[in-house]
N, C-alpha and C positions, 0 to 999 in steps of 0.2 A: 635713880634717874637713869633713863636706857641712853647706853653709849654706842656711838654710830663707829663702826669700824671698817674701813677698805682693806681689803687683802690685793695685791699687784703680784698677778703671775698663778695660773691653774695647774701650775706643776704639782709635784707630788706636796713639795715643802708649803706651798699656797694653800693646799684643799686639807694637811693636817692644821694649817693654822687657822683656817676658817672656821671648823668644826671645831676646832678645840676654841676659839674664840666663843661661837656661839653658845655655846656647852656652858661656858663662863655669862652668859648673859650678855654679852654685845649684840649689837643689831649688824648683821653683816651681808656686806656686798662683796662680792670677788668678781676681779676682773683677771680677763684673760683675751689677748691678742691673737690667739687662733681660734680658728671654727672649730675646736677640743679642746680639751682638757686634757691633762697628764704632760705637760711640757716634753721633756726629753724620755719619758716614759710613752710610747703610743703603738699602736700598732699597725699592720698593712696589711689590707688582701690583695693577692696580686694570683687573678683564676683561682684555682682552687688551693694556693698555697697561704699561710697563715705565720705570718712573723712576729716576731717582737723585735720592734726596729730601734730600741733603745737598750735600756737596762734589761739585761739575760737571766737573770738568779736572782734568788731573793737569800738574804740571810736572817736571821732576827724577827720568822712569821709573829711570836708574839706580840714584837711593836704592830702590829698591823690589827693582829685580832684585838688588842687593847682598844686601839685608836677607834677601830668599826665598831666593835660592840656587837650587836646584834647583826649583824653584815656579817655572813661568815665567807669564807673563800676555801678552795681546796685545794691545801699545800699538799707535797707530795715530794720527800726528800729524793733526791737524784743518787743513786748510788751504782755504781760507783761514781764517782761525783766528775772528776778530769782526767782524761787522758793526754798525756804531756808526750810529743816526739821532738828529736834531737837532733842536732846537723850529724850525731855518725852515726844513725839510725838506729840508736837508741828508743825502746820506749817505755813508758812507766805508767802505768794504771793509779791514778791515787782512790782510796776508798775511806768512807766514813768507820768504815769496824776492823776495830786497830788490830783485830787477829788477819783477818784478809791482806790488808796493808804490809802488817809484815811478812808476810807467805812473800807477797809479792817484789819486796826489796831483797830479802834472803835469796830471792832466786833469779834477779835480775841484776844484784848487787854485791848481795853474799851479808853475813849476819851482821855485822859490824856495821854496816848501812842501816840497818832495819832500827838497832840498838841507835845510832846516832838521830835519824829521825823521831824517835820514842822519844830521846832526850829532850830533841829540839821542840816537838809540838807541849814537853810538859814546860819548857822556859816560855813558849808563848803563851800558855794558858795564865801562867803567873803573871805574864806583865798585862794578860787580859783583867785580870779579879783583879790586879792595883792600880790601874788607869780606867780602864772603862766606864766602870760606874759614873766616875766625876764626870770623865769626857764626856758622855751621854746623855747626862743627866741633866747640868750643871751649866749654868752662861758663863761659862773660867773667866771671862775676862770683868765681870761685877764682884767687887772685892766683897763688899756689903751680902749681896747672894749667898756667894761663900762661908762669910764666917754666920752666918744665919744658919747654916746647913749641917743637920747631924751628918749626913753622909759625907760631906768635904771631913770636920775633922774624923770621921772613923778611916780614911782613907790619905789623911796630911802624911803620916811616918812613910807612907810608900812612895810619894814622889823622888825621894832619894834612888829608889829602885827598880827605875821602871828604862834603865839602858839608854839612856838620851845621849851619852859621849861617845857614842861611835854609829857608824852607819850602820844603816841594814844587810848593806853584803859585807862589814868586816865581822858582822856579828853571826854571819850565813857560815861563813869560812870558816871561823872560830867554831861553830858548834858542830857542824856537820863535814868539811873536809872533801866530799864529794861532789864531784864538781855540778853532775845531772843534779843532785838534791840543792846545792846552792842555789842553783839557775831557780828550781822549782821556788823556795825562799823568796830569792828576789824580785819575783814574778809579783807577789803582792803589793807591792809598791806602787801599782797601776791600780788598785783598787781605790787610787784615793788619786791619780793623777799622778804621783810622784814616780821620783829616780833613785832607785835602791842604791843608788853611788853618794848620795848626797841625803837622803831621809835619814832621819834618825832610826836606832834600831829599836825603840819603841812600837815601831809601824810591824814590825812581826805577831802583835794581838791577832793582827788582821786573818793570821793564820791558823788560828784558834780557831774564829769565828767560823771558816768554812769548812776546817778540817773537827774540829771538835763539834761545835755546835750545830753546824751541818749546813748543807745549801740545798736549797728548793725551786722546785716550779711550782706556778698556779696553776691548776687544770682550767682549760681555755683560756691560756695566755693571762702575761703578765697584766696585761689590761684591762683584767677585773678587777684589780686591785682600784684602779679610777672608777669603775662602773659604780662599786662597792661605795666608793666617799661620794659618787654621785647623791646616789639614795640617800647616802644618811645627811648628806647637807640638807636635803631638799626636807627631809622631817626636822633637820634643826631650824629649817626657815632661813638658808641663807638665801640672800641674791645672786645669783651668777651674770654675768652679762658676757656673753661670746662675742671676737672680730668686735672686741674693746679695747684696745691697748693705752695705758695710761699716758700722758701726754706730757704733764707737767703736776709736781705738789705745791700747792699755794701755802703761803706760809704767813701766818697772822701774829705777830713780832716772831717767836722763836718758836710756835707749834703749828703744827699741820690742821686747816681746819676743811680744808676743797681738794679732791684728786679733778684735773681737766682731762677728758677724754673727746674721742670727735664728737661724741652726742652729748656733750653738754657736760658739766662740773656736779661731781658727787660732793657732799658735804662728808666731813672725816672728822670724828674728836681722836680716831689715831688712825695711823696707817702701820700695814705691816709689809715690806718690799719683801716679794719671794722671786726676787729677777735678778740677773746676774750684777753685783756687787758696783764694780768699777760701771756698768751702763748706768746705772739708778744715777751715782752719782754726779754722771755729767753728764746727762738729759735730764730726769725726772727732778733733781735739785741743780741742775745750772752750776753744778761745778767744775765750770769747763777747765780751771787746772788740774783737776784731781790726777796724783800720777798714777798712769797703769804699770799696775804691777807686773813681776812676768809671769806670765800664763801656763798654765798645766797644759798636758795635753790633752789636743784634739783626736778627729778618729774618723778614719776613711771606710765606712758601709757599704757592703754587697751585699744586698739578696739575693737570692740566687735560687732558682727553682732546678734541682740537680736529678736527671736521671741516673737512677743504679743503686745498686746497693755496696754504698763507700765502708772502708774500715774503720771508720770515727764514731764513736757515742755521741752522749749529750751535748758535752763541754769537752773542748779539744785545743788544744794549744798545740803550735808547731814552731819551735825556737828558731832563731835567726843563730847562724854561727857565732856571731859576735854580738853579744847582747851587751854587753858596753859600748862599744862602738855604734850601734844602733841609739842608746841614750845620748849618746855623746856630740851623734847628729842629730837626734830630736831637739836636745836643749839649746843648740846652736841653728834652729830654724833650718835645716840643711835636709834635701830632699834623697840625698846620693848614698843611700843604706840600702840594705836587705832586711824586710821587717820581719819581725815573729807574728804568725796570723793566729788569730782565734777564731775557731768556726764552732756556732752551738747550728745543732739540729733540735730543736723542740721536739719534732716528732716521732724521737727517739723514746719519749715521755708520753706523749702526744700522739696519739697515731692517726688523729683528726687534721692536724696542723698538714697534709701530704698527702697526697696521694697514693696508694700503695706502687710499690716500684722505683717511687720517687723521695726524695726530702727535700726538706724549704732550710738553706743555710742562710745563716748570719753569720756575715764573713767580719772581722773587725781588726783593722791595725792601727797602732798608733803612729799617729803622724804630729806634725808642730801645729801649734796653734797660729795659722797663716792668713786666716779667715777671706776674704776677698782676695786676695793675691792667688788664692787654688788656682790652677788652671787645669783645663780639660786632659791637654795632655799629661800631665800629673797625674791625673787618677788611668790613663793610657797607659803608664810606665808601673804604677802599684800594680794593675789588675794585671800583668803581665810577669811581675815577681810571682804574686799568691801564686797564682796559676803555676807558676815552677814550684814553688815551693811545696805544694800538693801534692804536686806529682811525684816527689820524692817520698811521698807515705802512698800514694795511691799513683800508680805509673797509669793507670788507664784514662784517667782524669782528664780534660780539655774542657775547651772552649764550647765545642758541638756539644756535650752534655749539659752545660747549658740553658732551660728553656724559656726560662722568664727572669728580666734583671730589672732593679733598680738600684740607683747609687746616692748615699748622704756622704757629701762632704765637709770638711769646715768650713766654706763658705754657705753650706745649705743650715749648718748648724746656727751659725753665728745670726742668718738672716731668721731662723723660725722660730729662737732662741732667744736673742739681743747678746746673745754671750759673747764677751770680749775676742776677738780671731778664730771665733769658734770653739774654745775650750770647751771642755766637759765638765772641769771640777775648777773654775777658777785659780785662782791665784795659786803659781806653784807650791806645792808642801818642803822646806829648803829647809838649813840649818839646824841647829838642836833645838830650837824655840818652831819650829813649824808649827804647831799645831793650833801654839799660842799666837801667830802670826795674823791669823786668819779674822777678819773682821766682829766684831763683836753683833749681837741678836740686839743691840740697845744702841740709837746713835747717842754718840757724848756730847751733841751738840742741839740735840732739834730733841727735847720732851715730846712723850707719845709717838717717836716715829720709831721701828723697830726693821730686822732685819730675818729671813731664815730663807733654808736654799742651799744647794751645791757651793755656792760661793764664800759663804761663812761660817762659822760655827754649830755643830762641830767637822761640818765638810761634807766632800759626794759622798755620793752611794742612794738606793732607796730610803734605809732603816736611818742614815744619817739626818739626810732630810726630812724625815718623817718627824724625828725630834726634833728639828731645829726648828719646823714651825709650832710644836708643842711649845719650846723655849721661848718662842718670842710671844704666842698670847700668852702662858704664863706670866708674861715678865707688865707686856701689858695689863691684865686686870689687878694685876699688883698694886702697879702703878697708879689706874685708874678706877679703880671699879670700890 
């Protein structure tokens, strides 16, 4: 019997769970409230400049070529992958080829650095191979799933070991000792939303993942990646329906049977929410107490069309002097810091994405999740830090070079998004239970109605969301099929 299935939200975590839906035999429609597709993945042409005005890097190409199939894309590893500058103008080249890498600490650090790095990236590879699989894979929080699952018990003896009683910077300190390499450490905490002062130091896989595994661009921008789930939906026979945004889920005693939209009510024998977490639940189910949690951060966008030829690669990170202090006022909504910027140039990679003489920056700092409360003169007072802050790597830097701008803020996020204050990755990742924190792919209340996305299980990122909507039709035709 063919089962009717809506997908809510054409972000990345939407369009794998449609496909993977349909793949399974559902009859599927996806809805989506912009005139696009790819949620907080999308792009921008501004003249002859070419952005990726969301997600910068790809990790984990093979989730991707899995999920497309016969949809290939052209990855293209970035190496040397970051370049990291420091408040005492320090700076540090990181590379994928662990001989170059350490050339390059021996001689900006001296051996003993190089040796402690070597250590560090093989403790994160290990608590990679002893968490990741399950996290990835796996809807941790269905006990049932679990013990169904040869891969949970090949992997049950290592949760003892996988560093959850201390933080990610006491675990930084501890390994490595130097203060540029901790900052570097700590940095990945943002990969997921979180505060390397308060995340578990499990969250150091994540540095495996870019430093081992490697980080990537797609040739002709990240936004193939969407063109690519376009096509293959469209051979799977999904529905898309664009400038649809769900309305309300009608609920028939305790299952979803209608999604309301402005043109009219879809019929649903299940739903799969790919939209941020805390909105679903108090719009799309009417749970106007539901508590908000506190919120990950958000993130203040420059384009920036830049005459010259700047001293920055790909992937550039520029620390703020006081990188606790900077968390310390994100977590406390507080706008009175000096931020650390990250600027990617694509056409570093790309040499289409620019004009020659010229590059198209993605300027990005973290900011609080403030959503509607932004004010103009707030993003007046950031783009007047960056701007110093630049210019402490490149003294020639200004305003006038300059040629074409546009700006996302939390408030531009949270409205094109529904995301809570504008978040990027939902609910803060906090405590030694973080990960487990994070909303479950399966409601425990409403049969057939499911969850995947930035918001939930097993969290942001591309590659995360990419499984999470794998996890939730999984869990669906399980269920139903």
């Amino acid at each position: 019997m063919s089962r009717t299935l809506v997908v809510i939200g054409g972000g990345i975590a939407g369009l794998s769970a449609a496909l993977s839906a349909a793949r399974r035999g559902f009859r599927v429609t996806l809805l989506e409230k912009n005139p696009f597709l790819g949620g907080k993945l999308h792009e921008r042409q501004i003249g002859p400049y070419r952005f990726d005005a969301g997600p910068s890097l790809i990790t984990f190409p093979h989730f991707f070529e899995a999920a497309l199939g016969k949809e290939k894309l052209a990855f293209r590893k970035v190496e040397p992958h970051t370049h990291y500058f420091f408040s005492d103008s320090l700076s540090l080249t990181l590379y994928h080829d662990p001989e170059r890498q350490s050339e390059e600490l021996r001689t900006k650090l001296g051996t003993q650095a190089a040796y402690r790095w070597q250590r560090y990236l093989a403790y994160a590879k290990k608590l990679y191979e002893r968490a990741a699989p399950v996290f990835l894979q796996l809807p941790i929080h269905d006990v049932k799933e679990l013990l169904r699952s040869p891969l949970f018990w090949r992997h049950l003896s290592y949760l003892p070991l996988i560093d959850g009683h201390r933080t990610m910077h006491k675990a930084a300190v501890r390994l490595l000792h130097y203060a540029p390499l901790v900052q570097i450490a700590d940095r990945y905490a943002t990969f997921v939303g979180g505060n390397p002062y308060t995340l578990p130091a499990t969250f150091h896989l994540i540095s495996w993942v870019e430093n081992g595994l490697g980080s990537y661009h797609v040739m002709g921008g990240l936004y193939q990646i969407v063109r690519a789930f376009e096509r293959a939906l469209r051979e799977a026979g999904v529905t898309v329906l664009l400038e649809t945004p769900a309305l309300r889920i009608h609920l028939r005693g305790k299952r979803p049977y209608a999604v309301e939209t402005p043109k009219g009510s879809i019929d649903a024998t299940a739903v799969i929410i790919a939209a941020d977490h805390t909105y679903a639940q108090q719009n799309l189910l009417s749970r106007k107490s539901y508590p908000i949690p506190k919120q990950s951060l958000s993130g203040l966008v420059f384009l920036w069309g830049v005459k010259g030829n700047s001293p920055f690669g790909h992937h550039n990170i520029l620390f703020s002097g006081d990188y606790e202090g900077e968390f310390r006022a994100i977590r406390a909504g507080r706008l009175d810091y000096e931020p650390t910027v990250y600027v990617c140039i694509s056409a570093r990679t790309d040499a289409s994405d620019a004009p020659i003489g010229w590059e198209n920056w993605f300027v990005l700092i973290n900011v609080p999740a403030v959503g509607a409360s932004w004010r103009d003169e707030d993003t007046v007072r950031f783009r007047e830090r960056v701007i110093r802050r630049i210019q402490r790597v490149w003294p020639e830097f200004g305003a006038e070079r300059i040629e074409v701008e546009e700006v996302i803020t939390p408030a531009q996020w949270a409205a094109m998004h529904n995301s809570t204050g504008g978040s990027l990755y939902g609910m803060a990742p906090e405590g030694l239970l973080a990960a487990f924190r994070r909303p479950a792919n399966r409601d425990a209340r409403i049969p057939g109605l499911y969850y995947s996305g930035g918001t939930v299980h097993p969290g942001g990122g591309l590659p995360l969301s990419l499984k999470s909507g794998e996890i939730a039709a999984q869990l669906a035709a399980r269920d139903l099929l």
